[in-house]
N, C-alpha and C positions, 0 to 999 in steps of 0.2 A: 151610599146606601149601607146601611148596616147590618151584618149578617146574623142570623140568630142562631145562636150558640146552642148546639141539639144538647141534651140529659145526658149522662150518662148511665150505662144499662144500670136495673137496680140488681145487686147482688143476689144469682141464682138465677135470674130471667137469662144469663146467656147458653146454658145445657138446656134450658125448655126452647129457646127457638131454635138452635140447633138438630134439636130431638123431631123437634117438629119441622121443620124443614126437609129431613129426612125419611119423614115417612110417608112420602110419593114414592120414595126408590132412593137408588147408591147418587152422590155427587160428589163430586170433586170442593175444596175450599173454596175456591173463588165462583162458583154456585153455588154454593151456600149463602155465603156475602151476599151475591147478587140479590138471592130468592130474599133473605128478611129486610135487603132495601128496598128493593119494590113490591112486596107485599105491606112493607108498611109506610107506604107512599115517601120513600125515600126521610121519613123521620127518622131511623134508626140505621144505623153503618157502626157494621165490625168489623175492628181492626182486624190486619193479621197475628201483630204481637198479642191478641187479646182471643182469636180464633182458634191458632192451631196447640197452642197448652190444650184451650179447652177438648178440643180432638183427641189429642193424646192423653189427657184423663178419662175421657169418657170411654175412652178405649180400654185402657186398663181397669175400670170399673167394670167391663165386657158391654155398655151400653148397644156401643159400636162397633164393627168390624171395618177393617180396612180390605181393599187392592191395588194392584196399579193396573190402568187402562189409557185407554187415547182420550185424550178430551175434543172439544168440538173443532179444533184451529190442531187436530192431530199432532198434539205433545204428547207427552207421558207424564204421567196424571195420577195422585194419587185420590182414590175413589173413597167414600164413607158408606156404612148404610146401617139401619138401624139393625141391631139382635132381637131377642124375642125375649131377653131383660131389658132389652132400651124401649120396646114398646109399653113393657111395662113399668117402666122409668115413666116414661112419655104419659100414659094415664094418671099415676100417681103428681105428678107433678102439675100437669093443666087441671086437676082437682083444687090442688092446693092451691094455685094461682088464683081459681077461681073463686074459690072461699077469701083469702087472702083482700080480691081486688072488692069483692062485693063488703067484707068487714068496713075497708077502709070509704068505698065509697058513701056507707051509712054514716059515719062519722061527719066526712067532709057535707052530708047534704043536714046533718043536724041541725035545726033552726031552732037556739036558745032564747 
């Protein structure tokens, strides 16, 4: 059987599902990951080497704020959660996504 080889993210979609992932509350990395593969029925998986950059820009951009807490299997964990820039990151950007998705999908449904 042949495996099909998932997309990879397009440039800019990884700070919107992060952003968005986050804004139910604080999680740790590896709830994060979890949350956008099964929210997007396992189509979509993020790396770690592709995750936690992203974390720490987003951080230094003030999007996010960090902690450390216990995770669910009580480790020490380090926690995200959105700012009250990241939510507004988070608006601005699921706009643009959305303008973005609806341009391209008028194109692709163009019948010449």
């Amino acid at each position: 059987m042949q495996e099909t080889k998932r997309p990879s993210l397009l440039p800019g979609s990884l700070d919107l599902l992060i952003l968005q992932s986050l804004k139910g509350g604080a999680q740790h990395g590896y709830a994060i990951t979890r949350h956008i593969k099964q929210t997007s029925r396992e189509y979509l998986q993020v790396e770690e080497g592709s995750l936690y950059p992203a974390l720490h820009r987003m951080e230094r951009r003030g999007w996010i704020t960090s902690f450390w807490g216990a995770s669910e299997s009580n480790r020490r964990a380090k926690y995200y959660e959105l700012s009250s820039a990241g939510r507004k990151q988070l608006r601005q950007e699921t706009e643009a996504w959305k303008k973005m998705s609806q341009a391209i999908d008028r194109v692709l449904s163009f019948q010449s």
